[in-house]
VEXKE-787682 format. One record per residue (C-alpha): residue number from 1; residue in one letter; x, y, z. Coordinates in Angstrom, 2 decimals, decimal comma. Example, Ala and Ser with C-alpha at 12.3 -4.5 7.8 and 13.67 -1.06 7.14 Angstrom:
% VEXKE-787682
+-----+----+---------+---------+---------+
:   i : aa :       u :       v :       w :
+-----+----+---------+---------+---------+
:   1 :  A :   12,30 :   -4,50 :    7,80 :
:   2 :  S :   13,67 :   -1,06 :    7,14 :
+-----+----+---------+---------+---------+
% end
This chain:
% VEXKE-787682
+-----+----+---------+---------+---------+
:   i : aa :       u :       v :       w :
+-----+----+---------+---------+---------+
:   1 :  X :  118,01 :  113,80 :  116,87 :
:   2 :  X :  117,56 :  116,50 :  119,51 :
:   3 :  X :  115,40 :  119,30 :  119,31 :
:   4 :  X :  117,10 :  121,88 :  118,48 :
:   5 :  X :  118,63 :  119,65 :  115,63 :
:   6 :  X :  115,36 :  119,37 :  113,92 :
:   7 :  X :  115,56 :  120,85 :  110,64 :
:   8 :  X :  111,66 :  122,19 :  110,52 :
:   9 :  X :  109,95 :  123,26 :  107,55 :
:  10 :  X :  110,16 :  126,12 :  105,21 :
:  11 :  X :  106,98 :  127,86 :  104,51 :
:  12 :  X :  107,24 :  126,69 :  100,79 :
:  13 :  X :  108,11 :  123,45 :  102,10 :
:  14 :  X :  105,09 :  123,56 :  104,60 :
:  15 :  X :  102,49 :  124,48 :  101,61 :
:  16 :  X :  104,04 :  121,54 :   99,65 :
:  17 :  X :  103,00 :  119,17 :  102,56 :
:  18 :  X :   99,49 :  120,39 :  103,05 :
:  19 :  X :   99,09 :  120,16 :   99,53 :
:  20 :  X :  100,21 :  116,30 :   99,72 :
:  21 :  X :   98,11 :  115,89 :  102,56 :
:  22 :  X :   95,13 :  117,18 :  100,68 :
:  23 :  X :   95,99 :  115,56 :   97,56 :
:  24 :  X :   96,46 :  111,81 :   99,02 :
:  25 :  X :   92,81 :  112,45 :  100,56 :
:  26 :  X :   91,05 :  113,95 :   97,84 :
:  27 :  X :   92,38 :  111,51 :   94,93 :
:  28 :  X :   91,56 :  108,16 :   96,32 :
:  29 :  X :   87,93 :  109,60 :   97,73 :
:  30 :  X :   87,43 :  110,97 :   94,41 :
:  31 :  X :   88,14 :  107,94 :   92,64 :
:  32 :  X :   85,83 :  106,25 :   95,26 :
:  33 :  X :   82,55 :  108,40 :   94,32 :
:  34 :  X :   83,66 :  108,53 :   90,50 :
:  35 :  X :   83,22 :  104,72 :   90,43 :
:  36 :  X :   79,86 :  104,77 :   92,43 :
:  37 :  X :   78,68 :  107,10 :   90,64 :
:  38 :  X :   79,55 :  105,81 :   87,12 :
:  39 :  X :   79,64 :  102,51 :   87,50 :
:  40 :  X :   78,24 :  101,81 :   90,70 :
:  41 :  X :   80,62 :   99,94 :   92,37 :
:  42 :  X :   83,13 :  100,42 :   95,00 :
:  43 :  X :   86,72 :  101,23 :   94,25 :
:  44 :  X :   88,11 :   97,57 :   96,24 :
:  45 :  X :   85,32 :   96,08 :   93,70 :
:  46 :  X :   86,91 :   97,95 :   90,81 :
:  47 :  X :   90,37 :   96,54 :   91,63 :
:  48 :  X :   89,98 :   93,06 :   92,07 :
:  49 :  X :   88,11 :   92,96 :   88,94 :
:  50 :  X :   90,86 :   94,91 :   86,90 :
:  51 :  X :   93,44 :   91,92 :   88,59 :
:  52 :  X :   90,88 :   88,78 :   87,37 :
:  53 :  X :   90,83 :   90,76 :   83,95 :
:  54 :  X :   94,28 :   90,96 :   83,34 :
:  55 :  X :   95,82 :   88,32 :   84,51 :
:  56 :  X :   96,32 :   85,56 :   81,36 :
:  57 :  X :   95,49 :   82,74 :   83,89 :
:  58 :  X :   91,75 :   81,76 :   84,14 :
:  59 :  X :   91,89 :   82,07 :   87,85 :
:  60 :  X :   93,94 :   83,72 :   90,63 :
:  61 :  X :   94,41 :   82,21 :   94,35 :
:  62 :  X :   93,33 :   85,02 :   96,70 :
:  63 :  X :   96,42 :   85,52 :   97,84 :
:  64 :  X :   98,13 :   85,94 :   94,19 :
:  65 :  X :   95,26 :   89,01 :   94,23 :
:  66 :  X :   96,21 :   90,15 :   97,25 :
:  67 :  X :   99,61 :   90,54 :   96,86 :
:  68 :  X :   99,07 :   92,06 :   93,34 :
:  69 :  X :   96,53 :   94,86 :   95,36 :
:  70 :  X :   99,03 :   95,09 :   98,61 :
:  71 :  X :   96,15 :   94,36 :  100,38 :
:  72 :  X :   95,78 :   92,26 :  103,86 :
:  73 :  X :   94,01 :   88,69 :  102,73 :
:  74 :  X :   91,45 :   89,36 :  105,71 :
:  75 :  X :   90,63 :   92,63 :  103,99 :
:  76 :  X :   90,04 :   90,64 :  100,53 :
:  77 :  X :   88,49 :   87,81 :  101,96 :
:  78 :  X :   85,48 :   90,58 :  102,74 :
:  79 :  X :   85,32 :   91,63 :   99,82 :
:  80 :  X :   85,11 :   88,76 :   97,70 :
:  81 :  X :   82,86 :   87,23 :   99,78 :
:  82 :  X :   80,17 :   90,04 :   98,65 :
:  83 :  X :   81,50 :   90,07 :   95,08 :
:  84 :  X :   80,37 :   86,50 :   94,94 :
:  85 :  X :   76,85 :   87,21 :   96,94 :
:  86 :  X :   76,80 :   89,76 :   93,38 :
:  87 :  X :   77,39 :   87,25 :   91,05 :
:  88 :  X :   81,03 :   89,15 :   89,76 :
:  89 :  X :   83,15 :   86,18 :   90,87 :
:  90 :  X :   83,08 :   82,60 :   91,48 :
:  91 :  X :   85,20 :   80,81 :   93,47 :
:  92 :  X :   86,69 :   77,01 :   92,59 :
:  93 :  X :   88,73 :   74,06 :   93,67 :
:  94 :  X :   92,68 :   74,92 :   93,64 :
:  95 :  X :   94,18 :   72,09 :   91,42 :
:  96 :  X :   97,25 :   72,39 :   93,28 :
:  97 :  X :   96,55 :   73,05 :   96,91 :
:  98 :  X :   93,42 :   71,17 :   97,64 :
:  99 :  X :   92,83 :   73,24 :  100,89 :
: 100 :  X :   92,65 :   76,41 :   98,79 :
: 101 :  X :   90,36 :   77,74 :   96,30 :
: 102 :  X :   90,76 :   79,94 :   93,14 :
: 103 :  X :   88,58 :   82,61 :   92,10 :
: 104 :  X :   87,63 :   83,72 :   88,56 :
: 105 :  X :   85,41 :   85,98 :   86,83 :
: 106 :  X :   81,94 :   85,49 :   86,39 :
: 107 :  X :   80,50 :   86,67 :   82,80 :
: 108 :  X :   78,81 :   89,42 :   84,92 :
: 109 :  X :   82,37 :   90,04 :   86,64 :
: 110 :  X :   83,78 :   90,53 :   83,07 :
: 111 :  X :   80,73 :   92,70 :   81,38 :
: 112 :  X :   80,64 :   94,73 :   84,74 :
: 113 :  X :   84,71 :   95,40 :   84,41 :
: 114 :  X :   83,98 :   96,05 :   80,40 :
: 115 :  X :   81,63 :   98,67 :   81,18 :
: 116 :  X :   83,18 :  100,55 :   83,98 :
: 117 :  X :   86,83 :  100,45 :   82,90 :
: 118 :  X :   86,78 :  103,39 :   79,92 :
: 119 :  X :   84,81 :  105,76 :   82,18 :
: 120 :  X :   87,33 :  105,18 :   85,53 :
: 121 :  X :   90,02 :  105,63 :   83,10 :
: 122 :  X :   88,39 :  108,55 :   81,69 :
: 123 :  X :   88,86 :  110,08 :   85,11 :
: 124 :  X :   92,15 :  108,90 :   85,68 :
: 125 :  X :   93,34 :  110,52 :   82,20 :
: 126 :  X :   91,40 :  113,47 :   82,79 :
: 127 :  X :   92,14 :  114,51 :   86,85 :
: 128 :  X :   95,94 :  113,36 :   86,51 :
: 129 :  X :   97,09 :  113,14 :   83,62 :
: 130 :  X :   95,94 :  115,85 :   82,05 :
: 131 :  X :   96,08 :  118,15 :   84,59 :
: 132 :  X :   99,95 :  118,29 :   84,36 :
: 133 :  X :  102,25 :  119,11 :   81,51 :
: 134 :  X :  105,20 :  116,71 :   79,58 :
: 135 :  X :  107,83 :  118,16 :   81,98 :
: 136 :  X :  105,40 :  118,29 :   85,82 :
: 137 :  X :  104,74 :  114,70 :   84,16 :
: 138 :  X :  108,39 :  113,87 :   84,03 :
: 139 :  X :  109,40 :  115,26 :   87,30 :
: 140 :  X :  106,57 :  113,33 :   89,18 :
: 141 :  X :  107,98 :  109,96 :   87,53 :
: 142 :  X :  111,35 :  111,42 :   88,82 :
: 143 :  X :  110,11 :  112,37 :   92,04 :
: 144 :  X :  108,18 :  109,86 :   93,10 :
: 145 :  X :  110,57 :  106,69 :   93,14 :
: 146 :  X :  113,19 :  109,00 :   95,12 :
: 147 :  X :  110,34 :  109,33 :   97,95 :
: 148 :  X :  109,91 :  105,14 :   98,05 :
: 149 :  X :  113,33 :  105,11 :   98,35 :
: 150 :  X :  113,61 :  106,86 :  101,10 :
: 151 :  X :  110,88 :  105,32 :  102,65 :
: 152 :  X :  112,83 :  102,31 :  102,05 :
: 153 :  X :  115,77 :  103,15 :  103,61 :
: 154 :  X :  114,16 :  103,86 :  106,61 :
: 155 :  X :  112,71 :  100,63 :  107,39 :
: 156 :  X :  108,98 :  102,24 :  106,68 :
: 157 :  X :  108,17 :  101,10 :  102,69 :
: 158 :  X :  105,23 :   98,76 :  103,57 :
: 159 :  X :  106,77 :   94,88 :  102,63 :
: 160 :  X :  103,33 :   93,97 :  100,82 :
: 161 :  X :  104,18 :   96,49 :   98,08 :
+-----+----+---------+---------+---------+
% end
């Protein structure tokens, strides 16, 4: 597209990005220092928890909790390297791949996930959810599939999600 083919911005249209912009900094920082604050624990912690505690399997290959977080495995690999230093996981033999390992909850892991989930959700509730009305609720679930779409169809969705 040349130059002066570019179809710029409205002002409205502008306002709506910087708000976006703001928004997809301020949530996820938020959440961070909600969850340190509350329940003292970093938000990666948080997650791979909330993935050992749902899942109906007693243990979850790394990668299965990668792929379930969209995360890189070098970025989890980190991470559950000082989750296990902490005592909130513990890592086994994989039955099936005897090169791999499996990691599972500890009984800390699973009292420390008891105790900081209704609080984090709390927040969730509370700075999302009911923030907005039935109908900004509605348009958002409208909305926001139409974006991934399009991100989709131009070759930029990332594959891990």
């Amino acid at each position: 597209m040349k130059s002066d083919e570019t179809r710029w911005l409205t002002d409205s249209e502008q306002e709506l990005w910087r708000t976006i912009r703001e928004f997809l900094w301020q949530f996820p920082s938020a959440m961070d220092r909600q969850l340190l604050r509350d329940a003292q624990m970093q938000s990666g912690e948080y997650s791979v928890l909330a993935v050992l505690s749902e899942t109906p399997e007693p243990s979850l290959r790394p990668a299965d909790v990668a792929q379930g977080l969209r995360w890189d495995r070098s970025r989890l690999s980190h991470l559950l390297r000082r989750m296990e230093a902490k005592g909130l996981i513990s890592r086994c033999s994989d039955e099936t791949d005897r090169r791999g390992h499996q990691i599972a909850l500890t009984e800390l892991g699973q009292q420390t996930i008891q105790s900081a989930a209704p609080t984090h959700v709390t927040f969730v509730r509370e700075t999302l959810f009911d923030s907005l009305d039935p109908a900004e609720r509605k348009a958002l679930e409208s909305a926001l599939p139409k974006i991934l779409d399009s991100l989709e169809k131009q070759g930029l969705r990332d594959s891990s999600c």
